[in-house]
C-alpha positions as CSV (number, residue, x, y, z in Angstrom):
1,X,-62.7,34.4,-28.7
2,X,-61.8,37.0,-26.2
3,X,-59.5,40.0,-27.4
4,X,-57.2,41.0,-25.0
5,X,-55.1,44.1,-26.0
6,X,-51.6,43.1,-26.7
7,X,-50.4,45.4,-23.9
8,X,-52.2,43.0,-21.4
9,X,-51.4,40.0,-23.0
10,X,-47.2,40.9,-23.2
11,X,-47.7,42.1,-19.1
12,X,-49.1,38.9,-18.2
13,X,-46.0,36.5,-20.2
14,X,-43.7,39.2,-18.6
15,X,-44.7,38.3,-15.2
16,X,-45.1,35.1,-15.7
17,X,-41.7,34.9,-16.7
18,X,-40.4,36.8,-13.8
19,X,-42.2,34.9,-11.1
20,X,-40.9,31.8,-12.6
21,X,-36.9,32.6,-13.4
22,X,-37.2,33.5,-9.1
23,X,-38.8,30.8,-8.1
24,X,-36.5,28.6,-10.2
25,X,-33.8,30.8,-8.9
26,X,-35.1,30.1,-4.9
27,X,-35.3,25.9,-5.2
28,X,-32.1,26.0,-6.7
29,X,-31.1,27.9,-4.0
30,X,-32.6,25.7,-1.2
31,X,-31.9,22.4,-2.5
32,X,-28.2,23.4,-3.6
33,X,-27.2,24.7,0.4
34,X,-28.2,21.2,1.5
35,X,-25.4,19.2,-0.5
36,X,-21.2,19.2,1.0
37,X,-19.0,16.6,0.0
38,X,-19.4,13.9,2.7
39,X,-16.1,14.2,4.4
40,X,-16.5,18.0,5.2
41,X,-19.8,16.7,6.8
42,X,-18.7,14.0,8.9
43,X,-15.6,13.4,9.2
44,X,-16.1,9.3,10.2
45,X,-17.5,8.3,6.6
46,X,-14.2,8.8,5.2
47,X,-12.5,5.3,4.9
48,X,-13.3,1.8,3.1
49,X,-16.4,-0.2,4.3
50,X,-17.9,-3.2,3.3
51,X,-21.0,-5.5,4.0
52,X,-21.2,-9.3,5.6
53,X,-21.3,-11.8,3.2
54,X,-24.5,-12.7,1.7
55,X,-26.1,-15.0,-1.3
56,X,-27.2,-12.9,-4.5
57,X,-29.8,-14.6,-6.4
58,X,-29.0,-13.2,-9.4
59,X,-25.0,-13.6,-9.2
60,X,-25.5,-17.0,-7.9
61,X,-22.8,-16.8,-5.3
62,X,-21.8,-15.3,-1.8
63,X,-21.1,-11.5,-2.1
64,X,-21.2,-8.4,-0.6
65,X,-20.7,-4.7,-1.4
66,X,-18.3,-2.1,-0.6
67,X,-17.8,1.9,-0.2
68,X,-14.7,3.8,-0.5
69,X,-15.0,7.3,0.6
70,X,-11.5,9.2,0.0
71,X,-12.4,13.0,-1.7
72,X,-12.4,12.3,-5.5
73,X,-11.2,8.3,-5.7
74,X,-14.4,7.2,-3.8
75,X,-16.6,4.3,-4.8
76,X,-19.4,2.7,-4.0
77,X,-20.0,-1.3,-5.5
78,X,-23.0,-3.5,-5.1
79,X,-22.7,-7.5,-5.3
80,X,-18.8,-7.4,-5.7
81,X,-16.8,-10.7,-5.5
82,X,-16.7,-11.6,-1.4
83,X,-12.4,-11.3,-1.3
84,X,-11.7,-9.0,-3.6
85,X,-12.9,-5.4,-3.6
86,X,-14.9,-4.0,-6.2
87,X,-13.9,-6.9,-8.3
88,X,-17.0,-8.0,-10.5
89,X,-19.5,-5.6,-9.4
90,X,-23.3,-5.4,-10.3
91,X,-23.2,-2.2,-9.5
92,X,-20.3,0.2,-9.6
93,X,-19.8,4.0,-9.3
94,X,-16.8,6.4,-8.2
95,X,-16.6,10.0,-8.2
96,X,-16.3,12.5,-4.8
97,X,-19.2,11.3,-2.4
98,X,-21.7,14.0,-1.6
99,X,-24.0,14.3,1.2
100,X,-27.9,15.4,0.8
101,X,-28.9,16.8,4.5
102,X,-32.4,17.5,3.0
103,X,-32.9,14.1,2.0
104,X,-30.5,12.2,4.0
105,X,-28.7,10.4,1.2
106,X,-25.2,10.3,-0.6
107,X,-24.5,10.5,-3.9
108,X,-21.5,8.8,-5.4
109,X,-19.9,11.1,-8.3
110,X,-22.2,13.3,-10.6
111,X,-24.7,10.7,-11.8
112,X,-28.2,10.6,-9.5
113,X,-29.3,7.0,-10.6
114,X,-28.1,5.6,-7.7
115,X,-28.5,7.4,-4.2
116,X,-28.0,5.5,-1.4
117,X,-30.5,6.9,2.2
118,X,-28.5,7.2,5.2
119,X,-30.2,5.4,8.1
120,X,-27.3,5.8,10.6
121,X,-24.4,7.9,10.4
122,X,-21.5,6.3,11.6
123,X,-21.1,4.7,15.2
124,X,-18.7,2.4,16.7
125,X,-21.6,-0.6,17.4
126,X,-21.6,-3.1,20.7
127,X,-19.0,-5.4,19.1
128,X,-16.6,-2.0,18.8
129,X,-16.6,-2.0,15.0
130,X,-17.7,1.0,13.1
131,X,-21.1,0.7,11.4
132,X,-22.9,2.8,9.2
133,X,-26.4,1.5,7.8
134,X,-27.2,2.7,4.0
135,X,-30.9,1.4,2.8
136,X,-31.3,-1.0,5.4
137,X,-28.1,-2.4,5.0
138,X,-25.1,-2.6,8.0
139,X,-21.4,-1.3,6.3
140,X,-18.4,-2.3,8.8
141,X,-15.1,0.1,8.8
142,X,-12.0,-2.5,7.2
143,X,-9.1,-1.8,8.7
C-alpha cells in the first residue's frame, strides 16, 4: 500500500471537489441559457394545433393529436378522440411549453419524459395553412 501524507491526500479531494462544483456550475450554466418559454421564442407557436386523422393500432380507431400552446394552460395530447380535443388521450401533458435551442425540442410543463424535436418551426405551407412538423409529424393551426 502506498502512504501518501494526509496533507496530499486532503489537497487532492479539495481540488477535486473544486474542479467538479465549477464544472457542474458551467453545464448548468450552458444548458440552462438555451431554454425560453416557447412563446417569447416564436411568437407563431402560440395557438391550438392538431394532426390529420389517422388509424392507431393500439386505440383501434381514427385519431389524432393535438397541442395547445397559451403560457401556463398549454397542452400537448397524443391519440386523442378525432372531434373532440384532448378527449381520451394516450398521451396527455399541460404545463407552460418551453423551447430547447440546443436541442431543438419543446417541453410541455416540468416533466422531461416526453419531448417532442422540432423539425420545422412554423410556416404558412402551399395550401396557406400554418404547419409545424414535431417528430415527423405535420400540426395544422385550427382556427
Amino acid at each position: 500500500m502506498f502512504n501518501f501524507p494526509m496533507k496530499i491526500v486532503n489537497l487532492l479531494s479539495m481540488k477535486s471537489i473544486i474542479y467538479f462544483t465549477i464544472g457542474t456550475f458551467v453545464l448548468v450554466l450552458l444548458f440552462s441559457c438555451n431554454v425560453q418559454n416557447i412563446e417569447k421564442y416564436n411568437e407563431d407557436f402560440k395557438g391550438e394545433w392538431h394532426t390529420k386523422v389517422y388509424y392507431s393500432p393500439s386505440k383501434s380507431d381514427s385519431i389524432r393529436n393535438y397541442l395547445t400552446i397559451d403560457g401556463q394552460d398549454s397542452g400537448f395530447g397524443i391519440g386523442c378522440d378525432k372531434d373532440e380535443a384532448f378527449e381520451g388521450c394516450l398521451f396527455f401533458q399541460t404545463g407552460k411549453v418551453k423551447f430547447n435551442k440546443a436541442s431543438n425540442g419543446i417541453q410541455v410543463g416540468n416533466s422531461v419524459q416526453q419531448i417532442q424535436r422540432v423539425d420545422r418551426e412554423p410556416f404558412v405551407n402551399s395550401n396557406g395553412e400554418w404547419e409545424l412538423i414535431l417528430d415527423s409529424i405535420s400540426y395544422f393551426k385550427i382556427y
